[in-house]
PyMOL Python script that loads the backbone (N, CA, C, O; Angstrom):
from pymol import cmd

cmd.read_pdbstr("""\
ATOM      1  N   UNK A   1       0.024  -4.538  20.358  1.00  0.00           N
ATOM      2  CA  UNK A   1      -0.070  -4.975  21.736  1.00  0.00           C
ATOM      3  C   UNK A   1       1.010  -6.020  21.982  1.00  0.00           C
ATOM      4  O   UNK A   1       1.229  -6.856  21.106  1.00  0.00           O
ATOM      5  N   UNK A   2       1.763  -6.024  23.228  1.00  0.00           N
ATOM      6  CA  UNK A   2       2.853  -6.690  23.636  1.00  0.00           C
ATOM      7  C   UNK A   2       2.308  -7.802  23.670  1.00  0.00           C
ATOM      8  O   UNK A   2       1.183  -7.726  24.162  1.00  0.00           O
ATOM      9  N   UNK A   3       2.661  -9.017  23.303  1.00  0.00           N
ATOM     10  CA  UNK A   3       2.151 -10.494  23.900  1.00  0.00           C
ATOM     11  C   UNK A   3       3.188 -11.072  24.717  1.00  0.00           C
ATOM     12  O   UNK A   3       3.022 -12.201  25.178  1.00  0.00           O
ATOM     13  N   UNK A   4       4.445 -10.288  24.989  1.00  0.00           N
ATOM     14  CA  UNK A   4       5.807 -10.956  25.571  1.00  0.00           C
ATOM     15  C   UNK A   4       5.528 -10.935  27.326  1.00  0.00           C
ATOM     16  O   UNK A   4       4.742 -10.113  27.797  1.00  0.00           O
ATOM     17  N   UNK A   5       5.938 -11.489  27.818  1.00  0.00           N
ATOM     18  CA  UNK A   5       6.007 -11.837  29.463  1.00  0.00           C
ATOM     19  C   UNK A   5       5.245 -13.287  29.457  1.00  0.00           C
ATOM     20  O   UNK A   5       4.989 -14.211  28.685  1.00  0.00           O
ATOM     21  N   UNK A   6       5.003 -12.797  31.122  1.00  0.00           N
ATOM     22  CA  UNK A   6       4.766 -14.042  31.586  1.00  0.00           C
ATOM     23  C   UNK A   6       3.293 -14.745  31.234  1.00  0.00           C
ATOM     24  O   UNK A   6       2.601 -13.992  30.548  1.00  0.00           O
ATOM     25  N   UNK A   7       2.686 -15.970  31.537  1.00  0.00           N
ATOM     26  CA  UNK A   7       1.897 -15.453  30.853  1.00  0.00           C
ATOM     27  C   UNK A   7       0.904 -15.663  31.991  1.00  0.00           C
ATOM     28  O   UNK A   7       1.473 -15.935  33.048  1.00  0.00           O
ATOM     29  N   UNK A   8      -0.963 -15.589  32.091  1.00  0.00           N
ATOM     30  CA  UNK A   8      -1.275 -16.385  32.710  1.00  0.00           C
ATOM     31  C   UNK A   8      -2.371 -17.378  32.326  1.00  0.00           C
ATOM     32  O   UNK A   8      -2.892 -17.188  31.227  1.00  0.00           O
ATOM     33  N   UNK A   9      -2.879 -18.587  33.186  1.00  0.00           N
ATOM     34  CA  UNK A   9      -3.436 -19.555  32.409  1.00  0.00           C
ATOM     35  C   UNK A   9      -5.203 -19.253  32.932  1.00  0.00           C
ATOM     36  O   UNK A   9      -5.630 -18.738  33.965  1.00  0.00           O
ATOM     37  N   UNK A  10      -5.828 -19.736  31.907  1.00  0.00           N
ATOM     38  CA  UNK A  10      -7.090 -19.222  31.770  1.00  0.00           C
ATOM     39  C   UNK A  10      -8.072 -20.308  31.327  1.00  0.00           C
ATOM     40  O   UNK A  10      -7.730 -21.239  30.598  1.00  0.00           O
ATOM     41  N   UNK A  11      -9.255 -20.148  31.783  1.00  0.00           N
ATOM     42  CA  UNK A  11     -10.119 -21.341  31.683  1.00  0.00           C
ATOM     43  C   UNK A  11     -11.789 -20.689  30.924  1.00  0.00           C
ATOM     44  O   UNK A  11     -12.713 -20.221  31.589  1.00  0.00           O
ATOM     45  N   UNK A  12     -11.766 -20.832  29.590  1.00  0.00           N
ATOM     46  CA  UNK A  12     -13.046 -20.211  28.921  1.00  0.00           C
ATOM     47  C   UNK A  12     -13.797 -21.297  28.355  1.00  0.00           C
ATOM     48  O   UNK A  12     -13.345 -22.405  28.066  1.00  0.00           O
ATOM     49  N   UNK A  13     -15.331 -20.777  28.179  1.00  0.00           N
ATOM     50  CA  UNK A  13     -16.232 -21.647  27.336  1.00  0.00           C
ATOM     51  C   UNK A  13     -16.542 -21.201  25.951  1.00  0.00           C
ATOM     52  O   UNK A  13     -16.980 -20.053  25.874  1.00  0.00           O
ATOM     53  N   UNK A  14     -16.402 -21.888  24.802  1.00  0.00           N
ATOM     54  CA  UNK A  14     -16.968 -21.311  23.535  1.00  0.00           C
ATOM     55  C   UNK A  14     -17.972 -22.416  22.991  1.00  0.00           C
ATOM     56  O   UNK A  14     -17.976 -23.556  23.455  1.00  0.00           O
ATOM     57  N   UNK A  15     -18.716 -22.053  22.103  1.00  0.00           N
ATOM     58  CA  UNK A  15     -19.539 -23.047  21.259  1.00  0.00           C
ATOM     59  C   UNK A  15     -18.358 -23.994  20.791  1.00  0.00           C
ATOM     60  O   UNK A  15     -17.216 -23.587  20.577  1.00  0.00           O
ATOM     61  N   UNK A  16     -18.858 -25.576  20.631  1.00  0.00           N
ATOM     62  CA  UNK A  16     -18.059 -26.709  19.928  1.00  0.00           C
ATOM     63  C   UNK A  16     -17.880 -26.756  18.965  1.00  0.00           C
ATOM     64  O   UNK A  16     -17.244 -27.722  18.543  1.00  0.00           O
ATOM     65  N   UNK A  17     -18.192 -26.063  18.354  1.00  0.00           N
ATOM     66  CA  UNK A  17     -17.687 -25.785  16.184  1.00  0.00           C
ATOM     67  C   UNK A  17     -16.837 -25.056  16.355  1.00  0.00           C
ATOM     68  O   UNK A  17     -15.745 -25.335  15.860  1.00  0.00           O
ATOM     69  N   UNK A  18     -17.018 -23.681  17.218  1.00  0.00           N
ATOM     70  CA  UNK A  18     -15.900 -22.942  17.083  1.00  0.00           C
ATOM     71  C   UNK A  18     -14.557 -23.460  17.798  1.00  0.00           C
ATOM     72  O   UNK A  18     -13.513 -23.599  17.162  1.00  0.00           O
ATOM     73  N   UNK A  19     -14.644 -23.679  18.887  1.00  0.00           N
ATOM     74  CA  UNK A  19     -13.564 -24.763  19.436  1.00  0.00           C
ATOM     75  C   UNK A  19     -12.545 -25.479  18.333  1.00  0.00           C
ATOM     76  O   UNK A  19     -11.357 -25.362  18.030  1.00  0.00           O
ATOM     77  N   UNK A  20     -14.024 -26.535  17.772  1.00  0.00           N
ATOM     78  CA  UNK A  20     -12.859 -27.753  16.784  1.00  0.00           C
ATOM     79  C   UNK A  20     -12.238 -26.730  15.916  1.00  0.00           C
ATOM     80  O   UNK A  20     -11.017 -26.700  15.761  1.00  0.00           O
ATOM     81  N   UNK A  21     -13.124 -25.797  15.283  1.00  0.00           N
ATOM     82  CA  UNK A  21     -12.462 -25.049  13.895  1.00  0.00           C
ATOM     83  C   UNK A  21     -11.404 -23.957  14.493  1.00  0.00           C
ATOM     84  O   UNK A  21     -10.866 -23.213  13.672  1.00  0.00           O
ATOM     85  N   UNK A  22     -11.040 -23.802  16.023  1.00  0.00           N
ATOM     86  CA  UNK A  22     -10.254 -22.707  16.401  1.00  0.00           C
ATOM     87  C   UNK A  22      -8.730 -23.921  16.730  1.00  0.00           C
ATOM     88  O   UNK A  22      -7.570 -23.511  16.772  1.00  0.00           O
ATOM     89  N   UNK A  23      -9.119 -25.346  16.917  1.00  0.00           N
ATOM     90  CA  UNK A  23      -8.397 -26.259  17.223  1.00  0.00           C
ATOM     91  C   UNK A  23      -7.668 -26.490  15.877  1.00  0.00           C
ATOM     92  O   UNK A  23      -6.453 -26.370  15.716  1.00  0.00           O
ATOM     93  N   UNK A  24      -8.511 -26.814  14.996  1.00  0.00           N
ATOM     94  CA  UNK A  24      -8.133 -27.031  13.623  1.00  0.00           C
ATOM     95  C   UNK A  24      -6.824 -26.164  13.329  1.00  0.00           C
ATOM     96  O   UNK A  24      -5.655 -26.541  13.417  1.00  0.00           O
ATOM     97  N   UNK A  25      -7.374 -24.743  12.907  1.00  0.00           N
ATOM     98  CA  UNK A  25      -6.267 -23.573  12.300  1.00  0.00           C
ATOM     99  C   UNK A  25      -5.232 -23.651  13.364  1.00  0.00           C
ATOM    100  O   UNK A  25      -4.096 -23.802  12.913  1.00  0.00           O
ATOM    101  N   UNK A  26      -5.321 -23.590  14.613  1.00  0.00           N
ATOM    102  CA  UNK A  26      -4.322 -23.760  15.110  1.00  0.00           C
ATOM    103  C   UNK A  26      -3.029 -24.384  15.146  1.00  0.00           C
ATOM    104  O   UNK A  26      -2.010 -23.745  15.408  1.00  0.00           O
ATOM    105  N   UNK A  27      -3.038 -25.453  14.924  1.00  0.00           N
ATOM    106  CA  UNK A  27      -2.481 -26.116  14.539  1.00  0.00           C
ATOM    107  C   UNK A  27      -1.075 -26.645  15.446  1.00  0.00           C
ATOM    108  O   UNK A  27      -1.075 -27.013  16.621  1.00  0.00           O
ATOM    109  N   UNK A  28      -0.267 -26.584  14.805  1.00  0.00           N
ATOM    110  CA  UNK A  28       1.179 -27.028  15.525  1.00  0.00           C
ATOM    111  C   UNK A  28       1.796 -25.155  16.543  1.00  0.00           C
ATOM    112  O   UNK A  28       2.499 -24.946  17.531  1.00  0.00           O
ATOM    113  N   UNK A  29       1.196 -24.436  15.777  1.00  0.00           N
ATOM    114  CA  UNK A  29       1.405 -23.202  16.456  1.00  0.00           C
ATOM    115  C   UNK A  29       0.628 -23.285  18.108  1.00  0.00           C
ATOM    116  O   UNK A  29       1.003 -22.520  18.997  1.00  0.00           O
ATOM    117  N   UNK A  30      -0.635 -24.460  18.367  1.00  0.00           N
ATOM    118  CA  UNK A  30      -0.613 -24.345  19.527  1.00  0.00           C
ATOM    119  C   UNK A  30      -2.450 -23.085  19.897  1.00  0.00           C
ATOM    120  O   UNK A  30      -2.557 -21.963  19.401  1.00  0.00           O
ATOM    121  N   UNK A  31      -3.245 -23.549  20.554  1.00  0.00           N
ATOM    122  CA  UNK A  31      -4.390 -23.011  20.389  1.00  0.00           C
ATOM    123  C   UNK A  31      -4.369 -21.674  21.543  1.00  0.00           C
ATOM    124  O   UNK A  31      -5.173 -20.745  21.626  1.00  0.00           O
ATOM    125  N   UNK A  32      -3.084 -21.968  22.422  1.00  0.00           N
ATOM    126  CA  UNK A  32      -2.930 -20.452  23.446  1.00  0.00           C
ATOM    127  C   UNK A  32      -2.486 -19.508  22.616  1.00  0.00           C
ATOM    128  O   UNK A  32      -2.874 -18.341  22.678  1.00  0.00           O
ATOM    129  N   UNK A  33      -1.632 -19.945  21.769  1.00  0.00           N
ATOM    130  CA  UNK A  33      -1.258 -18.963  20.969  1.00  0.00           C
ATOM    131  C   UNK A  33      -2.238 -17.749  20.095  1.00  0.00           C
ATOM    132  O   UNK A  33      -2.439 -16.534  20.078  1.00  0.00           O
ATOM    133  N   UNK A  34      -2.674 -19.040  19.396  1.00  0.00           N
ATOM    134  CA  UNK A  34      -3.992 -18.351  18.252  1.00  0.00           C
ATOM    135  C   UNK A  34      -5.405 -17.168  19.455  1.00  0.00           C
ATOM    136  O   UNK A  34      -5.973 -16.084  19.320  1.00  0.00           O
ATOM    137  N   UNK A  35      -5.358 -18.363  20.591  1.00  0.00           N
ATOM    138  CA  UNK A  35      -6.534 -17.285  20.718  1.00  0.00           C
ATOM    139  C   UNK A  35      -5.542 -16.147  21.412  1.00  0.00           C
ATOM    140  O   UNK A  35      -5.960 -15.022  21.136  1.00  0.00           O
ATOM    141  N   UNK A  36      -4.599 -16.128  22.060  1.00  0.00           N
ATOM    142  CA  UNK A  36      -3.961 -14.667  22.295  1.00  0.00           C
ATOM    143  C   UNK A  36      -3.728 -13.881  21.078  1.00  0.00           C
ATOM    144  O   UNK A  36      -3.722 -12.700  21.425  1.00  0.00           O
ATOM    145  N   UNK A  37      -3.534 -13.983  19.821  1.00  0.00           N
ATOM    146  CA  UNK A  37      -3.476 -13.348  18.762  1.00  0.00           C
ATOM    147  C   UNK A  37      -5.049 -12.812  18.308  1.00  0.00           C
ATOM    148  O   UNK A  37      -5.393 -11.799  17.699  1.00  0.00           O
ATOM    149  N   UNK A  38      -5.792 -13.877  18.845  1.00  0.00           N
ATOM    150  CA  UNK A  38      -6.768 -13.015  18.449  1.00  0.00           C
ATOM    151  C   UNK A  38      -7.876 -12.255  19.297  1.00  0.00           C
ATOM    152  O   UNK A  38      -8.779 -11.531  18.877  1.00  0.00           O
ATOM    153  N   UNK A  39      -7.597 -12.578  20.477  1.00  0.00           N
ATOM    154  CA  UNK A  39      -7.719 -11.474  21.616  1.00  0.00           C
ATOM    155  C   UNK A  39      -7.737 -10.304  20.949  1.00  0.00           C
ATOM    156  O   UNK A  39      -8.650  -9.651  20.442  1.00  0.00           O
ATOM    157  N   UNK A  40      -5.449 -10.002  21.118  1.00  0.00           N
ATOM    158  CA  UNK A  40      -4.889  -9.007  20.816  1.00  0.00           C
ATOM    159  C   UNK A  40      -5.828  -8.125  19.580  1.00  0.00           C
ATOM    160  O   UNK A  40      -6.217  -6.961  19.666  1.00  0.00           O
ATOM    161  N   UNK A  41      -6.031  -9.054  18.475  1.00  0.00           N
ATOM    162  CA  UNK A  41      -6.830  -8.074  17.803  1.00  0.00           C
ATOM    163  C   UNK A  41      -7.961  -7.861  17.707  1.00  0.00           C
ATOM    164  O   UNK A  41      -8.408  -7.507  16.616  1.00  0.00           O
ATOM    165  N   UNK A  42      -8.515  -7.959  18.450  1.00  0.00           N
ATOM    166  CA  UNK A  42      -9.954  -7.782  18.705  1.00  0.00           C
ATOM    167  C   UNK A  42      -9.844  -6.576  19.692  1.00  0.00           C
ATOM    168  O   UNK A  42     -10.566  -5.594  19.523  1.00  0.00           O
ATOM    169  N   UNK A  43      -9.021  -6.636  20.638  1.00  0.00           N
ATOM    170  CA  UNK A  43      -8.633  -5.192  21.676  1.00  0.00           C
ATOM    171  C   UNK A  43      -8.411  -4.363  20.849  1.00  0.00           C
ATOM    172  O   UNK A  43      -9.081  -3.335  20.753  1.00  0.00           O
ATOM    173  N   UNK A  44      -7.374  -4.671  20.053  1.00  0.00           N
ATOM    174  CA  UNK A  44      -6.780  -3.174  18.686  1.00  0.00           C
ATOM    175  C   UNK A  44      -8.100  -2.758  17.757  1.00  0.00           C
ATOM    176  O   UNK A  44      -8.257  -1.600  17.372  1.00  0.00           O
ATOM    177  N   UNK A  45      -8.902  -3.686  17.485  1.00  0.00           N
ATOM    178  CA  UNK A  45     -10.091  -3.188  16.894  1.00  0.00           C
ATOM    179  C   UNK A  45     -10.653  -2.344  17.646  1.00  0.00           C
ATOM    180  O   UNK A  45     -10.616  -1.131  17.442  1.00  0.00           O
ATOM    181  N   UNK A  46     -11.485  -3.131  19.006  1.00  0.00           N
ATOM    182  CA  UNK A  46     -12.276  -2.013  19.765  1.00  0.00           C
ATOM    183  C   UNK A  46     -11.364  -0.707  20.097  1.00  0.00           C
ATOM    184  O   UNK A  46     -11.939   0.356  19.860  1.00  0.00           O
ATOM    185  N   UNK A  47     -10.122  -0.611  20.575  1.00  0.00           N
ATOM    186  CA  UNK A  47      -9.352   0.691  20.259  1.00  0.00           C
ATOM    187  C   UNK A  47      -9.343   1.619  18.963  1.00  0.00           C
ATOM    188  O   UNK A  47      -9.145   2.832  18.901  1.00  0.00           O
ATOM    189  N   UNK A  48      -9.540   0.952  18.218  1.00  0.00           N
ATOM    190  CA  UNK A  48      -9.098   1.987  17.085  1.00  0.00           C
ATOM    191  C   UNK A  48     -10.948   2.151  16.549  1.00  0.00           C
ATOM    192  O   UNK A  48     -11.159   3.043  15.727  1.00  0.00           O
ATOM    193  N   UNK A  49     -11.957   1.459  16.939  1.00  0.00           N
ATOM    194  CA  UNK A  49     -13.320   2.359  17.095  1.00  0.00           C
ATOM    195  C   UNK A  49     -13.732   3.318  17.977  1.00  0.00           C
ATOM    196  O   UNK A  49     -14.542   4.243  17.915  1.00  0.00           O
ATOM    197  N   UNK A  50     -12.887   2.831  18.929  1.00  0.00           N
ATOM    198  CA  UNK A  50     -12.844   3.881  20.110  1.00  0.00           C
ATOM    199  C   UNK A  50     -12.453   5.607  19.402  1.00  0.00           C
ATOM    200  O   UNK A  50     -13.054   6.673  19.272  1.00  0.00           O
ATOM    201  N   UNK A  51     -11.559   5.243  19.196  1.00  0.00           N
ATOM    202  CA  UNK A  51     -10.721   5.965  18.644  1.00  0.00           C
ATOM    203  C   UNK A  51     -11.655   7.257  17.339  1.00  0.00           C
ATOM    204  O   UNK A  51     -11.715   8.468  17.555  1.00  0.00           O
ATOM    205  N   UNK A  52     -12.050   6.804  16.522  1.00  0.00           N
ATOM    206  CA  UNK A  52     -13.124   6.789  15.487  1.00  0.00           C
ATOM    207  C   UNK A  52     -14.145   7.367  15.920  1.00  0.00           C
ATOM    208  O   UNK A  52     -14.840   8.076  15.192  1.00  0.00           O
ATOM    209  N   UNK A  53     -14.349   7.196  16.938  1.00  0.00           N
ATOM    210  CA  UNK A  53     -16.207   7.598  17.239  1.00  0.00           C
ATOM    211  C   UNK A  53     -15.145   9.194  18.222  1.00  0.00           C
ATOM    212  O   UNK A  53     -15.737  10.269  18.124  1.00  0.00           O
ATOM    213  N   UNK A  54     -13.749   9.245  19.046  1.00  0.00           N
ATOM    214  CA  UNK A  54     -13.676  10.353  19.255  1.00  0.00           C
ATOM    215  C   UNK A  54     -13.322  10.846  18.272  1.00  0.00           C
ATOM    216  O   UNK A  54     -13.777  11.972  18.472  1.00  0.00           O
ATOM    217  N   UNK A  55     -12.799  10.909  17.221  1.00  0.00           N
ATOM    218  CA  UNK A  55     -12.693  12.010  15.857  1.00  0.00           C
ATOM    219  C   UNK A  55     -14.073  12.404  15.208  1.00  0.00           C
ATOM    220  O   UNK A  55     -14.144  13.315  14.383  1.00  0.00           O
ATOM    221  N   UNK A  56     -15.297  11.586  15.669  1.00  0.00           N
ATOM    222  CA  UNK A  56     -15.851  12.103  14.622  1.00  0.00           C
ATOM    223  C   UNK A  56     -16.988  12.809  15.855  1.00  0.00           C
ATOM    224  O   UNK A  56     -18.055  13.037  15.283  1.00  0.00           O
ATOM    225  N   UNK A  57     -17.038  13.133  17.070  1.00  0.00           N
ATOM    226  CA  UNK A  57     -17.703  13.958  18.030  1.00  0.00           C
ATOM    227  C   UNK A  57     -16.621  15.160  17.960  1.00  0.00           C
ATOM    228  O   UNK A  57     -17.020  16.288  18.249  1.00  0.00           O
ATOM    229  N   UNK A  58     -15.323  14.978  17.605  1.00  0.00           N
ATOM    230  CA  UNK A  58     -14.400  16.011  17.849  1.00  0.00           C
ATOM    231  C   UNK A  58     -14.292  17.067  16.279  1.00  0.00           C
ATOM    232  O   UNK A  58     -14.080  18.279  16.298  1.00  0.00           O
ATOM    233  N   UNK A  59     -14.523  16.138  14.885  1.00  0.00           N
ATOM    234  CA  UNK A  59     -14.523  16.432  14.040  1.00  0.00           C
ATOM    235  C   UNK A  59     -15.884  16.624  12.994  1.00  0.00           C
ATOM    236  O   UNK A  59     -15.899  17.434  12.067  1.00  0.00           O
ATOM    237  N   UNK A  60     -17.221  15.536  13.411  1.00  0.00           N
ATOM    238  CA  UNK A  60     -18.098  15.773  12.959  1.00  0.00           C
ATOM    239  C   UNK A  60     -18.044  14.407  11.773  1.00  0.00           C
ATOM    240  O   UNK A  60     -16.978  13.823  11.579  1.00  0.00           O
ATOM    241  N   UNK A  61     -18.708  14.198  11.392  1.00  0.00           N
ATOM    242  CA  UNK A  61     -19.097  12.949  10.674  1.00  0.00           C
ATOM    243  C   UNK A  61     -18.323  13.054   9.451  1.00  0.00           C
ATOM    244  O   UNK A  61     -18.038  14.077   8.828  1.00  0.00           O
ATOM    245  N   UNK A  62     -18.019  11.824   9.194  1.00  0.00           N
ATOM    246  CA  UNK A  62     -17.161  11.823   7.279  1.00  0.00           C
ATOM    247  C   UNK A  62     -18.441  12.438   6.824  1.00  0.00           C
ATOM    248  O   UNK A  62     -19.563  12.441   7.329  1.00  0.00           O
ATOM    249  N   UNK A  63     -17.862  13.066   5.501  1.00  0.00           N
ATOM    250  CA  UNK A  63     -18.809  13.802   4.505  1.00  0.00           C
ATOM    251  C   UNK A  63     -19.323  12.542   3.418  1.00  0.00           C
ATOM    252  O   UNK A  63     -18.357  11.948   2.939  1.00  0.00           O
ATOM    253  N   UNK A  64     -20.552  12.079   2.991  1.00  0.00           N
ATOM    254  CA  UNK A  64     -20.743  11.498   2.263  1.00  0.00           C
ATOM    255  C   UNK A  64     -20.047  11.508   1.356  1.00  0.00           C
ATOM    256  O   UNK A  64     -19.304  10.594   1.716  1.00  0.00           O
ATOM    257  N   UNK A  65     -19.685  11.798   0.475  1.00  0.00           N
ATOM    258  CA  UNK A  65     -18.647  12.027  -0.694  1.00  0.00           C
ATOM    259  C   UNK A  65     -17.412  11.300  -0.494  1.00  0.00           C
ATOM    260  O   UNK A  65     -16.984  10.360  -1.165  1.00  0.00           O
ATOM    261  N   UNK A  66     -16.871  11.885   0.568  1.00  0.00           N
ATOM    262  CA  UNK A  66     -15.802  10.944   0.982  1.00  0.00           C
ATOM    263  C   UNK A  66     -15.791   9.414   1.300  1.00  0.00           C
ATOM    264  O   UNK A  66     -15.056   8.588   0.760  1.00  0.00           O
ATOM    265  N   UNK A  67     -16.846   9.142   2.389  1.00  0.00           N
ATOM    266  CA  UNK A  67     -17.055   7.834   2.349  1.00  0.00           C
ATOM    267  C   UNK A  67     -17.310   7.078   0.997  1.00  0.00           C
ATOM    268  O   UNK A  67     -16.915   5.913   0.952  1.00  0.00           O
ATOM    269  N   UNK A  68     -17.994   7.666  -0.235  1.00  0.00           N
ATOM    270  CA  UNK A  68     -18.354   6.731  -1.360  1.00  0.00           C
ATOM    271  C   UNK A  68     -17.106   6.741  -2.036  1.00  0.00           C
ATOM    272  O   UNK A  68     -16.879   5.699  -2.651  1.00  0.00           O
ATOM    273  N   UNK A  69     -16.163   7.687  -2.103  1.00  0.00           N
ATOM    274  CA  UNK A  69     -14.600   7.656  -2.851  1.00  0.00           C
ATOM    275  C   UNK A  69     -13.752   6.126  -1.923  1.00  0.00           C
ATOM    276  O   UNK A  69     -13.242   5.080  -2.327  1.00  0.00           O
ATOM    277  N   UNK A  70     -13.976   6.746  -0.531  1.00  0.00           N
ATOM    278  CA  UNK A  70     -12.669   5.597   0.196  1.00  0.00           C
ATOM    279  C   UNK A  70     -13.722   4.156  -0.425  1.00  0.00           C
ATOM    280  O   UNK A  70     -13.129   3.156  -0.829  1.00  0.00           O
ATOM    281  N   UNK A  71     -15.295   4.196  -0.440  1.00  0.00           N
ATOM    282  CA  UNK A  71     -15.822   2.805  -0.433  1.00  0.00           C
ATOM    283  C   UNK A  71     -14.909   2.355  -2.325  1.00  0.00           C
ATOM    284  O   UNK A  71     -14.113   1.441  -2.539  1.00  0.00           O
ATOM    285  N   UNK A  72     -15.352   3.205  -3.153  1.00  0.00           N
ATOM    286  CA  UNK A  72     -14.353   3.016  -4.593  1.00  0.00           C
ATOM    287  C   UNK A  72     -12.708   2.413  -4.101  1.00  0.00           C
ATOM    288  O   UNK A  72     -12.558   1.192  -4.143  1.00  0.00           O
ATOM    289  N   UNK A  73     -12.005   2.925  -3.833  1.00  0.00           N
ATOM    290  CA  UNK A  73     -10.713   2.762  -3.458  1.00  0.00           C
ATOM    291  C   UNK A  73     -10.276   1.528  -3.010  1.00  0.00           C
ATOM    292  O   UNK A  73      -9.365   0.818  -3.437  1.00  0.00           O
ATOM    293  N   UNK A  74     -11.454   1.282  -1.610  1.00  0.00           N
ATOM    294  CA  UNK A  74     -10.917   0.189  -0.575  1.00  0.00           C
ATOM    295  C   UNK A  74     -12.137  -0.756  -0.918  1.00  0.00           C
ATOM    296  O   UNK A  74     -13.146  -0.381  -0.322  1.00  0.00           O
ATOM    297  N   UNK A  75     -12.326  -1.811  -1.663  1.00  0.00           N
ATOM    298  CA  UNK A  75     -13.931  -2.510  -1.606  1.00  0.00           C
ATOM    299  C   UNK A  75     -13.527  -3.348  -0.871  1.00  0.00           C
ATOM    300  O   UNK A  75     -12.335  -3.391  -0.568  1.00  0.00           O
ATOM    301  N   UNK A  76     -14.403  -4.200  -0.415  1.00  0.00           N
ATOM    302  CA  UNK A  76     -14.953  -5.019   0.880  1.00  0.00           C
ATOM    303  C   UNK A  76     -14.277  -6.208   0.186  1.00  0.00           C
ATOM    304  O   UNK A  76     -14.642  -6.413  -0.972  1.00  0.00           O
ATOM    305  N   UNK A  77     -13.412  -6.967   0.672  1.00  0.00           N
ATOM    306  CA  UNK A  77     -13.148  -8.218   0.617  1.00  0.00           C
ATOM    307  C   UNK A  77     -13.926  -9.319   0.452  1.00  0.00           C
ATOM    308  O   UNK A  77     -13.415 -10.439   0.434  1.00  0.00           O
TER     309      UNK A  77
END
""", "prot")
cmd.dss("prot")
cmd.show_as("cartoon", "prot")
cmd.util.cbc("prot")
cmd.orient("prot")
C-alpha cells in the first residue's frame, strides 16, 4: 500500500497503555508515522483474508494433511 502523497490529519482515541507503549516504539521516527505503518498493515492483512476465504469457497477447504505439513514447516513464532 502507497503511503506517499499528501497526507491528512486525524484525530483518534485508544486505551492509555497502548498510546504510551505506541509513543514509546515510536520513537524519533514520529507516532504518525508508526500508526500509518500499521494501519497499512492491518488493511494488507484483512485483504489477503479476504482473499483466503475467496480461494477456499472457490477451491474448497485446505486438506488436513496439508495444513499439518505447512503447520511442520512454518511453526508459530
Amino acid at each position: 500500500m502507497c503511503m506517499a502523497g499528501a497526507a491528512e490529519k486525524l484525530s483518534i482515541s485508544m486505551p492509555r497503555k497502548l498510546a504510551s507503549a505506541a509513543r514509546k516504539r515510536a520513537g524519533q521516527r514520529g507516532l504518525s508515522s508508526f500508526v500509518s505503518r500499521a494501519v497499512a498493515r492491518e488493511l494488507e492483512r484483512e485483504a489477503l483474508g479476504q482473499f483466503l476465504h475467496e480461494l477456499e469457497a472457490t477451491l474448497g477447504p485446505i486438506p488436513e494433511a496439508e495444513l499439518k505439513r505447512a503447520r511442520r514447516v512454518w511453526p508459530k513464532r
